[in-house]
NUSE-434515 format. One record per atom (N, C-alpha, C): residue in one letter; x, y, z. Coordinates in pm, whole numbers, plus 50000, padded with zeros to 5 digits. Example, Ala and Ser with C-alpha at 12.3 -4.5 7.8 and 13.67 -1.06 7.14 Angstrom:
a513194943150780/a512304955050780/a513204967050780/s512854977550708/s513674989450714/s512905000350787/
END
This chain:
x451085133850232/x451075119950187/x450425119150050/x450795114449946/x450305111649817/x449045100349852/x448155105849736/x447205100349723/x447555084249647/x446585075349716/x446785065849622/x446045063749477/x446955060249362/x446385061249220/x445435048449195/x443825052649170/x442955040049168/x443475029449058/x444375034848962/x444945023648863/x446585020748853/x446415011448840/x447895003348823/x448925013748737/x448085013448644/x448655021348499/x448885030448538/x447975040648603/x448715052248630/x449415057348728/x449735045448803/x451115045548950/x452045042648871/x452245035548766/x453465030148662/x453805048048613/x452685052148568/x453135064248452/x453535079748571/x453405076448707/x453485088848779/x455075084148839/x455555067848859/x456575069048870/x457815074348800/x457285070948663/x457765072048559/x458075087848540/x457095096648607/x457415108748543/x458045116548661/x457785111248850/x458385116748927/x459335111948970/x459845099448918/x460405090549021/x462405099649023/x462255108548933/x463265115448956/x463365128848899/x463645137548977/x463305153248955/x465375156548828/x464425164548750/x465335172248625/x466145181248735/x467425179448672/x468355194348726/x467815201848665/x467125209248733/x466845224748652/x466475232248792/x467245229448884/x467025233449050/x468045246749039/x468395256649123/x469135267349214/x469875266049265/x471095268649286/x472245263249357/x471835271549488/x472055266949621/x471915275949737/x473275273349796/x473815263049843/x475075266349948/x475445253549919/x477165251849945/x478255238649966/x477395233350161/x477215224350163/x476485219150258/x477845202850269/x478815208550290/x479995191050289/x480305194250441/x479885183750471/x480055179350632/x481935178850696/x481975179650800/x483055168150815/x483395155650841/x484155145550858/x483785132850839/x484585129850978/x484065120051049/x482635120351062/x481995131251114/x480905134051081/x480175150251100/x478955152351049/x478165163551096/x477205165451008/x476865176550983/x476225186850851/x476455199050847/x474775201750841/x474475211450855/x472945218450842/x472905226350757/x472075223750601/x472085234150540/x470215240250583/x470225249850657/x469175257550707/x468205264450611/x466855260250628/x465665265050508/x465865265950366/x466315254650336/x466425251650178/x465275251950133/x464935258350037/x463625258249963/x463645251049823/x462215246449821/x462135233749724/x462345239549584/x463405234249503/x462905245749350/x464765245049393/x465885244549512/x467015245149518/x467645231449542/x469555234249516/x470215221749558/x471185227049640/x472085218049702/x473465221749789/x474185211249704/x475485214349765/x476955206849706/x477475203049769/x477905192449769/x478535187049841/x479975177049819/x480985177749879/x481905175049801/x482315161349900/x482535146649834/x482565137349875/x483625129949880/x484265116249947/x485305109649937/x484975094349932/x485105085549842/x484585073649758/x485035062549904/x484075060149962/x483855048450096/x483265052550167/x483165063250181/x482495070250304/x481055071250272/x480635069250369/x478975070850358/x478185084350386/x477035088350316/x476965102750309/x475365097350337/x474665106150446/x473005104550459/x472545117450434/x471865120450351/x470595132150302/x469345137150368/x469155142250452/x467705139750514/x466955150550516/x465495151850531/x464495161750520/x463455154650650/x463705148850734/x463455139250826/x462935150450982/x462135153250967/x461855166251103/x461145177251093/x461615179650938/x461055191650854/x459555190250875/x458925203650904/x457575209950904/x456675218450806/x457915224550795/x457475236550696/x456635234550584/x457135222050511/x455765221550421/x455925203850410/x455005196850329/x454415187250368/x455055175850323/x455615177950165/x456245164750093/x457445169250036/x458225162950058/x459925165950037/x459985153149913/x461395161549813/x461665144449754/x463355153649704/x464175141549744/x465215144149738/x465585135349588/x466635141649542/x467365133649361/x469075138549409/x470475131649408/x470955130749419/x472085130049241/x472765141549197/x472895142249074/x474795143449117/x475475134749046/x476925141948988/x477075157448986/x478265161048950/x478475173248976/x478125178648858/x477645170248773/x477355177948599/x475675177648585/x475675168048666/x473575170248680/x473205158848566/x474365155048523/x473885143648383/x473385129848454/x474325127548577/x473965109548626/x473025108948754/x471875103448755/x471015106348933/x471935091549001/x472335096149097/x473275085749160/x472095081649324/x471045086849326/x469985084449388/x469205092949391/x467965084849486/x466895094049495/x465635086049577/x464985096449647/x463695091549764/x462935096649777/x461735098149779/x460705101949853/x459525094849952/x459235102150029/x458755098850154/x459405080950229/x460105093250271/x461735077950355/x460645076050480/x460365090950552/x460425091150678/x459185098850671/x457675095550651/x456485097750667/x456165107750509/x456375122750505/x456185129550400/x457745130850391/x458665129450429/x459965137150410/x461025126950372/x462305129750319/x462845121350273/x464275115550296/x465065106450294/x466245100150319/x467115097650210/x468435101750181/x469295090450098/x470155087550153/x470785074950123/x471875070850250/x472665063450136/x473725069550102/x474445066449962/x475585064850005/x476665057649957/x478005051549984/x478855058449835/x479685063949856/x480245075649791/x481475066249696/x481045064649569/x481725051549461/x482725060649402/x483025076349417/x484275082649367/x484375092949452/x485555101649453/x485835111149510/x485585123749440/x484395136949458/x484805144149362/x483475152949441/x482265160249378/x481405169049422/x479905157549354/x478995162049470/x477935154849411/x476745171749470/x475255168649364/x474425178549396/x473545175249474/x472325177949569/x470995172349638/x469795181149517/x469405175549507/x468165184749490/x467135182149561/x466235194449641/x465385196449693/x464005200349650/x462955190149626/x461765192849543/x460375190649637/x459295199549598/x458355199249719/x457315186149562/x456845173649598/x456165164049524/x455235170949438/x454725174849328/x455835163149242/x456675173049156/x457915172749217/x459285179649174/x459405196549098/x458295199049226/x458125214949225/x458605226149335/x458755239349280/x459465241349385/x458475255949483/x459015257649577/x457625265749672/x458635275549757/x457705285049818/x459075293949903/x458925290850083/x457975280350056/x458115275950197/x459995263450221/x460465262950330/x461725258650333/x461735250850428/x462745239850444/x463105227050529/x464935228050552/x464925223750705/x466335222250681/x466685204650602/x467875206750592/x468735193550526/x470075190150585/x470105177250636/x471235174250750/x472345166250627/x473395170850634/x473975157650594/x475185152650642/x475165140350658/x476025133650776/x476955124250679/x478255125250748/x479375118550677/x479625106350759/x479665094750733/x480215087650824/x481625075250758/x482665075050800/x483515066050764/x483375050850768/x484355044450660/x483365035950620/x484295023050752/x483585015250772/x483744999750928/x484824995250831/x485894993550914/x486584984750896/x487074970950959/x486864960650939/x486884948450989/x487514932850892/x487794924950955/x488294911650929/x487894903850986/x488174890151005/x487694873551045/x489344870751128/x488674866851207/x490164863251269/x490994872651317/x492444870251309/x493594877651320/x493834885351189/x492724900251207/x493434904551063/x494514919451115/x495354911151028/x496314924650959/x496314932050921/x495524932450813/x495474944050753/x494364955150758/x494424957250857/x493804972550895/x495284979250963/x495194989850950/x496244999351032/x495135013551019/x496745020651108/x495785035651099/x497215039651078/x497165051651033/x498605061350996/x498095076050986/x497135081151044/x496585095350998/x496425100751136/x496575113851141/x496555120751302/x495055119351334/x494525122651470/x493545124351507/x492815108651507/x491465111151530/x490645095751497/x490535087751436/x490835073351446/x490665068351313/x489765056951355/x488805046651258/x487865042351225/x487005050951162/x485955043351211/x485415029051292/x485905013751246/x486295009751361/x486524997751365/x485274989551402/x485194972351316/x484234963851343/x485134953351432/x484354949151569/x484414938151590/x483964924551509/x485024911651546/x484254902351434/x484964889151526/x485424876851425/x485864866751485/x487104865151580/x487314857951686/x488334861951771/x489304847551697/x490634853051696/x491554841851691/x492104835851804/x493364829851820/x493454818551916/x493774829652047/x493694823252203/x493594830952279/x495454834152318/x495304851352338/x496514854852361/x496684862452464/x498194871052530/x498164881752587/x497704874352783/x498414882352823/x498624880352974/x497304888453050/x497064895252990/x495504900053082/x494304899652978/x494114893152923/x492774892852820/x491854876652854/x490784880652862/x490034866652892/x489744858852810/x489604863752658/x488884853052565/x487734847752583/x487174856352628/x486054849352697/x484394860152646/x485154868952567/x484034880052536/x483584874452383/x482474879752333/x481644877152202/x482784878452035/x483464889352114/x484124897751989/x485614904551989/x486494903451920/x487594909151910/x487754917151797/x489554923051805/x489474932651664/x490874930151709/x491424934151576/x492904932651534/x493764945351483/x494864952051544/x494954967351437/x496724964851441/x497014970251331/x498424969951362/x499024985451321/x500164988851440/x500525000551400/x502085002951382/x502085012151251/x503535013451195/x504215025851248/x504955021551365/x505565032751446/x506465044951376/x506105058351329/x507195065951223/x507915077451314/x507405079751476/x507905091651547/x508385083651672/x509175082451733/x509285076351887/x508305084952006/x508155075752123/x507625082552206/x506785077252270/x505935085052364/x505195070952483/x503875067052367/x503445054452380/x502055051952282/x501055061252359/x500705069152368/x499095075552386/x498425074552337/x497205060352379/x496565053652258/x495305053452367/x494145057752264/x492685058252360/x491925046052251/x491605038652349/x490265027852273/x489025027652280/x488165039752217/x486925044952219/x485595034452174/x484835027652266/x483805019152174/x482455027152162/x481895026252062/x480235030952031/x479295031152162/x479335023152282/x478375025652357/x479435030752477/x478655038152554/x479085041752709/x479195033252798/x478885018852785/x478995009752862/x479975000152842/x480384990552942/x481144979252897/x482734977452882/x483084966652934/x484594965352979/x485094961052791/x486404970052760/x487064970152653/x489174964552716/x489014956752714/x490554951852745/x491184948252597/x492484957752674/x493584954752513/x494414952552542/x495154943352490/x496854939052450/x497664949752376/x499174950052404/x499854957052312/x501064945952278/x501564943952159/x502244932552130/x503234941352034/x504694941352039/x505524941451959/x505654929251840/x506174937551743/x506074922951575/x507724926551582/x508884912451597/x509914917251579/x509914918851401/x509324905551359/x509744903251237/x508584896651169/x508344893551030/x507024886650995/x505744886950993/x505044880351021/x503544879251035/x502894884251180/x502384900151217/x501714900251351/x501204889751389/x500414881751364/x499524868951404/x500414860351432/x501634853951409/x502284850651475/x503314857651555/x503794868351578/x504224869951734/x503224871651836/x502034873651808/x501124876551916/x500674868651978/x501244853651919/x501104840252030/x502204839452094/x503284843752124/x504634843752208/x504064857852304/x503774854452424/x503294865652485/x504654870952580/x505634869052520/x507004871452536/x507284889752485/x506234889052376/x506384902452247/x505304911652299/x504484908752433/x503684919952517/x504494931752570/x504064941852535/x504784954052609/x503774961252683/x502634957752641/x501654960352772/x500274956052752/x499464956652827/x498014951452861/x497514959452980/x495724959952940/x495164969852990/x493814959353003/x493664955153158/x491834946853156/x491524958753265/x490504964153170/x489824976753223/x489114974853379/x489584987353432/x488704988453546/x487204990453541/x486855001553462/x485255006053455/x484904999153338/x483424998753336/x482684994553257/x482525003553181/x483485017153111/x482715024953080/x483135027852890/x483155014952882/x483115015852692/x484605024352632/x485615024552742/x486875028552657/x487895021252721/x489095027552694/x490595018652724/x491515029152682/x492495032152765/x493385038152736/x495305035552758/x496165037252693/x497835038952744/x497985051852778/x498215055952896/x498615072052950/x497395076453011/x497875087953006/x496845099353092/x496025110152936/x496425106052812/x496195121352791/x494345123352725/x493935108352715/x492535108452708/x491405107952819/x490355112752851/x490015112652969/x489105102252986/x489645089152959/x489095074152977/x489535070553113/x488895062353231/x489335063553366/x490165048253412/x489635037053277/x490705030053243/x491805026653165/x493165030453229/x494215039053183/x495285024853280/x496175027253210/x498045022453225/x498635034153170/x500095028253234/x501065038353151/x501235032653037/x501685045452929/x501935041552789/x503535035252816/x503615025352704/x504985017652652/x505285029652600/x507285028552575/x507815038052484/x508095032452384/x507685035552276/x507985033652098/x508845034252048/x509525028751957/x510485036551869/x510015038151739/x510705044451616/x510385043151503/x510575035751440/x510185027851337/x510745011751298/x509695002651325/x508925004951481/x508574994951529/x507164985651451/x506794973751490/x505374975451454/x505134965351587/x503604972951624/x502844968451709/x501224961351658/x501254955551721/x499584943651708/x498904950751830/x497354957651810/x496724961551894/x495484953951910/x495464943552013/x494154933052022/x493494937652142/x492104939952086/x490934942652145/x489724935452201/x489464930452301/x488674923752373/x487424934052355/x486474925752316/x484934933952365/x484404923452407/x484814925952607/x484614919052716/x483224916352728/x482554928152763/x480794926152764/x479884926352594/x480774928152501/x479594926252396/x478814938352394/x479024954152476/x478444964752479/x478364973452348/x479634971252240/x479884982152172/x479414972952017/x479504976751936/x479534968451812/x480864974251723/x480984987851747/x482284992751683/x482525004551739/x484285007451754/x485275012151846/x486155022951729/x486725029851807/x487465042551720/x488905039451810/x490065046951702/x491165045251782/x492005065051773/x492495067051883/x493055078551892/x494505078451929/x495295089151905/x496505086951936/x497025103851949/x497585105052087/x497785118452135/x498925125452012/x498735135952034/x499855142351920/x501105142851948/x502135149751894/x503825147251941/x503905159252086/x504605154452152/x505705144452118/x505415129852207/x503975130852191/x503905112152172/x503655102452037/x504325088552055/x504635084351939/x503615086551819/x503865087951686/x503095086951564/x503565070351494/x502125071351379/x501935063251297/x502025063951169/x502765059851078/x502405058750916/x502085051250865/x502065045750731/x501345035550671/x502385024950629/x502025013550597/x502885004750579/x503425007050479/x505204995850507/x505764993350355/x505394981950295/x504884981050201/x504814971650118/x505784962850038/x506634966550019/x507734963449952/x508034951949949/x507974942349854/x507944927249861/x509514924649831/x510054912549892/x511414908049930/x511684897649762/x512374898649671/x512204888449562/x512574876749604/x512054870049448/x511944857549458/x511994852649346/x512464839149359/x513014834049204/x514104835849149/x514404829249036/x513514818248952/x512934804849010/x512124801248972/x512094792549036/x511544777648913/x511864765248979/x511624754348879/x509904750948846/x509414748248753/x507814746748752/x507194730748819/x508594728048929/x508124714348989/x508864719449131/x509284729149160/x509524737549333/x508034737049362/x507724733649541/x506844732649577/x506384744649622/x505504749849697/x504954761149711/x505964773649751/x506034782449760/x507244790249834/x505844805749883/x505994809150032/x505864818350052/x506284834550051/x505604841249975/x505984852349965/x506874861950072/x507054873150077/x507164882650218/x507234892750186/x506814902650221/x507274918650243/x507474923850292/x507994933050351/x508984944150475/x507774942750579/x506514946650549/x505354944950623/x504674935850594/x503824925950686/x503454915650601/x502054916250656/x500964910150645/x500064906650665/x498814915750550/x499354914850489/x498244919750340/x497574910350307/x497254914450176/x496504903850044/x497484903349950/x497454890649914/x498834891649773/x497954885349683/x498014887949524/x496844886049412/x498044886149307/x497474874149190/x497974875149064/x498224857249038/x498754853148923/x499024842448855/x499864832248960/x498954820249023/x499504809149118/x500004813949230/x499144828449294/x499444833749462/x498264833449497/x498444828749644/x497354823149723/x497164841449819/x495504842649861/x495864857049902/x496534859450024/x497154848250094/x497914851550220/x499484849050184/x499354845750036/x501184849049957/x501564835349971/x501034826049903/x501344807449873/x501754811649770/x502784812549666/x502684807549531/x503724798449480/x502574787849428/x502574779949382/x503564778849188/x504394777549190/x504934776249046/x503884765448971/x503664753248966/x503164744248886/x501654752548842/x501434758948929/x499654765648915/x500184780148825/x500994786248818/x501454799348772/x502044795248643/x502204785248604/x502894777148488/x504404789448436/x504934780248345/x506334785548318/x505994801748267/x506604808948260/x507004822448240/x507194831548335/x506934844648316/x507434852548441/x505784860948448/x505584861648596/x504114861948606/x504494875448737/x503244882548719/x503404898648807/x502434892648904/x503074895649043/x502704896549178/x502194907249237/x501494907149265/x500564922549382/x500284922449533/x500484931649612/x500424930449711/x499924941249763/x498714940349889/x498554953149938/x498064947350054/x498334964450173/x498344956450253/x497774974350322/x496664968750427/x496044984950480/x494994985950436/x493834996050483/x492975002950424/x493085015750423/x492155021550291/x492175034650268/x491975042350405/x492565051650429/x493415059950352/x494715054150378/x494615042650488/x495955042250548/x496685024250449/x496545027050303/x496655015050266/x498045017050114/x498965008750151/x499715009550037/x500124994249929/x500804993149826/x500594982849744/x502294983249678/x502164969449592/x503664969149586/x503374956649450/x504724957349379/x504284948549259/x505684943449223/x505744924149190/x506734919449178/x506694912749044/x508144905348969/x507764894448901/x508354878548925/x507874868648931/x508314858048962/x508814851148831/x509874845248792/x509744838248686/x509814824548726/x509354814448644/x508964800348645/x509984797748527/x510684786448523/x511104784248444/x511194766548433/x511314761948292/x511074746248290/x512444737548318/x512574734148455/x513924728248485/x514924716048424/x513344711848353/x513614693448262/x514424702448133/x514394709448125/x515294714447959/x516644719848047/x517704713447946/x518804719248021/x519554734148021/x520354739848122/x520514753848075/x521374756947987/x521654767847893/x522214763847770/x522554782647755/x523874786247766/x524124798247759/x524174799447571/x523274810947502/x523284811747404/x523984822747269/x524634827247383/x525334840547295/x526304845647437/x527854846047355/x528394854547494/x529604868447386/x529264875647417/x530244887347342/x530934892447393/x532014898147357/x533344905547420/x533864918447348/x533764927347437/x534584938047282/x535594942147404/x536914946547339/x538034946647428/x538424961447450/x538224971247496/x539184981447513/x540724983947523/x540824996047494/x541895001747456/x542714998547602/x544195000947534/x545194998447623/x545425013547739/x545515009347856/x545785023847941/x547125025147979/x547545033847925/x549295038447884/x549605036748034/x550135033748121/x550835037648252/x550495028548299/x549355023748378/x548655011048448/x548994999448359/x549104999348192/x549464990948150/x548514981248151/x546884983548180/x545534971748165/x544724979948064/x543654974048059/x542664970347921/x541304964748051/x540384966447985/x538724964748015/x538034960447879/x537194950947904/x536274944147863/x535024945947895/x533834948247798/x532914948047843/x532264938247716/x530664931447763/x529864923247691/x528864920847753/x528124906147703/x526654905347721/x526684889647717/x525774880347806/x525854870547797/x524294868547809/x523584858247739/x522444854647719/x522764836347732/x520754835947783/x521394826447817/x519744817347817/x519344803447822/x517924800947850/x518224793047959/x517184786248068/x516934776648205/x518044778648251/x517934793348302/x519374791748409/x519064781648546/x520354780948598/x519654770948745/x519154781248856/x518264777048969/x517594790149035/x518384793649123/x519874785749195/x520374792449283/x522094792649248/x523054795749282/x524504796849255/x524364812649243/x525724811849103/x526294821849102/x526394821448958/x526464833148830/x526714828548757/x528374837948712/x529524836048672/x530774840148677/x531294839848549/x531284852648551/x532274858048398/x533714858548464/x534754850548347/x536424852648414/x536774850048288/x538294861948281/x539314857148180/x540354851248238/x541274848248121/x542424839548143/x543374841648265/x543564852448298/x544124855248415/x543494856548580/x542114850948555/x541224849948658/x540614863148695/x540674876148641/x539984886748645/x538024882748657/x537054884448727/x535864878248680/x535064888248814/x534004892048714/x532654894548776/x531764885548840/x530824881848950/x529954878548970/x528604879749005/x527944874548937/x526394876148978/x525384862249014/x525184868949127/x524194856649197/x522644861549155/x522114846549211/x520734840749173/x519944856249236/x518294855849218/x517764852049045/x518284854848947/x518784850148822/x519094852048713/x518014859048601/x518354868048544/x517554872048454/x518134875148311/x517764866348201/x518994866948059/x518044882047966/x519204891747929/x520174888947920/x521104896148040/x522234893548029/x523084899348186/x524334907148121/x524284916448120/x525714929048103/x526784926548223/x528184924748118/x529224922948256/x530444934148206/x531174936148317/x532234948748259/x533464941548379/x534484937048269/x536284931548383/x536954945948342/x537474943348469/x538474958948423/x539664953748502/x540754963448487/x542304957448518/x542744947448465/x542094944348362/x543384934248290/x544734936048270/x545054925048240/x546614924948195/x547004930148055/x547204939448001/x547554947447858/x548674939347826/x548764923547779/x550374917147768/x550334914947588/x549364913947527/x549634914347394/x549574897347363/x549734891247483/x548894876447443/x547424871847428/x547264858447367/x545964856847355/x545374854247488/x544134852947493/x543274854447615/x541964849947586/x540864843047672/x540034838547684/x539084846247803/x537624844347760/x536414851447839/x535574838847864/x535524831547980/x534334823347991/x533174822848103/x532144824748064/x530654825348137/x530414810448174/x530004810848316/x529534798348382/x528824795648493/x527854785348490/x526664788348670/x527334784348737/x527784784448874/x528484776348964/x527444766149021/x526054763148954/x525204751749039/x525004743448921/x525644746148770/x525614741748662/x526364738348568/x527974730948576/x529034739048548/x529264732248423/x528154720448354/x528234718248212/x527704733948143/x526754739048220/x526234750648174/x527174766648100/x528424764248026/x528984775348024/x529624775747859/x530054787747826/x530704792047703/x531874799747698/x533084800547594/x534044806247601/x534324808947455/x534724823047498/x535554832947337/x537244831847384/x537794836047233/x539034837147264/x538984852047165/x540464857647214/x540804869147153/x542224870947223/x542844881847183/x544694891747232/x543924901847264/x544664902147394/x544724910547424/x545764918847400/x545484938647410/x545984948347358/x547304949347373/x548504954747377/x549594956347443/x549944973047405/x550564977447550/x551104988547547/x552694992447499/x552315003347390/x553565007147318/x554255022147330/x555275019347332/x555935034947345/x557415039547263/x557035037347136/x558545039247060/x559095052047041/x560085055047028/x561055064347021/x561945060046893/x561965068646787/x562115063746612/x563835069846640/x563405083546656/x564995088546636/x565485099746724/x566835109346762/x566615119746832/x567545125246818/x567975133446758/x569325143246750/x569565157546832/x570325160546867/x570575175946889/x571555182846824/x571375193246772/x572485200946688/x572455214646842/x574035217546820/x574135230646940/x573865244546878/x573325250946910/x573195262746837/x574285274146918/x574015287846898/x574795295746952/x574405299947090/x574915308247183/x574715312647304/x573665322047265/x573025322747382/x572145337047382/x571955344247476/x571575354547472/x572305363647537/x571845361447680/x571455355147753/x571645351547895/x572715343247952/x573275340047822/x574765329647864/x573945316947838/x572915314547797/x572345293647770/x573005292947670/x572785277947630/x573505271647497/x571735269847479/x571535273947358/x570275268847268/x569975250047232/x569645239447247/x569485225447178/x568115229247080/x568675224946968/x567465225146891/x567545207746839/x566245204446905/x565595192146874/x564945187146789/x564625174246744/x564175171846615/x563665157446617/
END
């Protein structure tokens, strides 16, 4: 135990000079746990460091917490270059020390091990260090957690329960949790629901999502494919046989495609946070969501709100007049074309997706501003010609069609959203050598349009002149024609 300094001044100037030990330590051993895990690097001596190689959420604890061997421990916590102290402690835990650091990048970090004040001795201490993954949780009915990775995944936090659902669940416990899973292998669910304590009834719902928002099919208890209100009190839940939890159902069969809502009752309030497992093939697997947002637009800067969507839904959506459950609002996003974001998951099991909406001012009328035509050549035999050009255009209308046609009704179409400028290509025309017309037009706008004229090409095939003079026989008996 350090002495206490009889002056102010010189507790200021001893912090000042110990409060963090210089890399100028010994490398002894990679000491990186597994996660969750914990590794022992055995009789580290003060004067050395370990390495440890980290992943940015996860929480990493340092300890000298037990140690005997000698009296005052002080741990400094350095980057992998020794330039940044990303922490540091002494006497956490009586003479010995703690860091309990939350890992802000992915990459290698150092410990250093110093006997006070930041010296080093050949007496030695072990050093534990423990990985733990970082809680994942929401308010309500959240979505966006999933799991998509083999083996264990959490920890999951219990938190607020949403409205009451599901044919065997009471609603009646402190705490719920919400998980949704993105079915990528078919097969029976073999799903274990592990909570933090050994005690206590854990009942779960299993809910198919045909379409949309999990949180809403999971009030149609129509979309249950199974439910589990535990027999034992004994802090798990399982579908199948293949975990050795003793409250068990049979697993539902999966397909791929599917997505399921996994709602969790914490009946007695025993656990505070739960892990989820899922047997290997050939029972069903999980991947991570699609994100992939469905477009949208144009839209007028006096259209009232319009909700977003994506293949998977229940994310966060962020950017210019989107609300984060995907409201956006045109009048709040004002006119132009504004980038949409979406993500939806957590690390590791988390993916993202990016759109653009355009706004456009509906009070100005639409006004096609340039339309071009260049005509191709005539095709000898078929006897047609192709056109290709470009039509530009400002306030298109947000829904129809907009239709390039020539004179003979040949015409491309392209439907809403509109985006100027728009490339069009007619082919099979008529090669007749008359004049002809190209006109662009909205079908929800039909003052909205422009027209070129031009001739079209015509196909020619003259023959000027042709004689034959006979020449003499040759010697196979032909008559020779010599042509000209």
């Amino acid at each position: 135990m350090k002495k206490l300094l009889s002056l102010v001044l010189a507790g200021f100037a001893t912090m000042a000079s110990y409060g963090q030990c210089a890399f100028n330590n010994t490398f002894y051993i990679d000491a990186t746990p597994p996660c969750p895990g914990t590794m022992t690097a055995g009789c580290v001596n003060p004067g050395e460091y370990v390495s440890v190689n980290v992943v940015a959420g996860n929480t990493y604890e340092f300890t000298t917490c037990g140690g005997t061997l000698f009296t005052d421990t002080e741990l400094t916590l350095y980057d992998a270059f020794g330039f940044t102290v990303l922490d540091y402690n002494d006497d956490d835990c009586g003479t010995q020390s703690t860091i309990t650091w939350v890992a802000t990048f992915t990459g290698t970090v150092n410990l250093l091990l110093d006997e006070f004040p930041c010296s080093s001795s050949s007496s030695c201490v072990d050093i534990d260090v423990t990985c733990s993954l970082p809680v994942q949780s929401g308010n309500g009915c959240n979505t966006d957690i999933t799991i998509c990775t083999p083996g264990t995944a959490g920890p999951f936090a219990f938190n607020t329960p949403g409205a009451p659902v599901s044919s065997c669940l009471d609603f009646i416990g402190p705490d719920y949790a919400y998980i949704v899973l993105y079915i990528t292998s078919s097969g029976p669910l073999q799903l274990l629901i592990d909570g933090d304590a050994a005690t206590g009834f854990l009942d779960v719902a299993i809910f198919d999502v045909p379409a949309g928002d999990p949180c809403n099919a999971i009030n149609n208890v129509g979309n249950e494919i199974s439910c589990n209100y535990a027999d034992f009190a004994n802090g798990c839940n399982q579908f199948g046989t293949f975990f050795p939890c003793t409250s068990s159902v049979p697993s539902p069969n999966v397909v791929a495609g599917d997505v399921l809502m996994i709602v969790v009752e914490n009946w007695s309030g025993a656990s505070t946070t739960f892990t989820m497992d899922l047997a290997p093939p050939p029972a069903a697997q999980t991947g991570p969501p699609d994100p992939t947002i469905n477009p949208a637009g144009p839209l007028c800067s006096t259209d009232p709100a319009l909700q977003m969507t994506a293949v998977n839904m229940g994310g966060d959506w962020s950017g210019p007049g989107v609300s984060a459950t995907g409201s956006f609002n045109p009048a709040t996003a004002g006119i132009g074309t504004h980038t949409i974001n979406y993500v939806i998951g957590q690390p590791p099991c988390q993916s993202s997706s990016s759109t653009t909406v355009q706004v456009i001012d509906c009070s100005a009328p639409c006004s096609i501003t340039n339309l071009t035509a260049n005509v191709g050549a005539c095709v000898v035999g078929l006897n047609t010609y192709s056109t290709t050009g470009q039509v530009t255009f400002v306030n298109a209308p947000a829904g129809g069609q907009l239709i390039i046609e020539d004179c003979n009704g040949v015409q491309q179409v392209f439907n809403a959203p509109f985006v100027s400028p728009v490339n069009y290509s007619l082919t099979g025309q008529n090669a007749n050598g008359l004049a002809c017309d190209i006109t662009a037009f909205f079908s929800a706008d039909l003052a909205c349009t422009q027209t070129i004229n031009y001739t079209a090409p015509v196909c020619t095939c003259n023959i000027d002149n042709f004689t034959a003079n006979l020449g003499a026989c040759l010697p196979d008996n032909t008559l020779k024609l010599q042509e000209r």
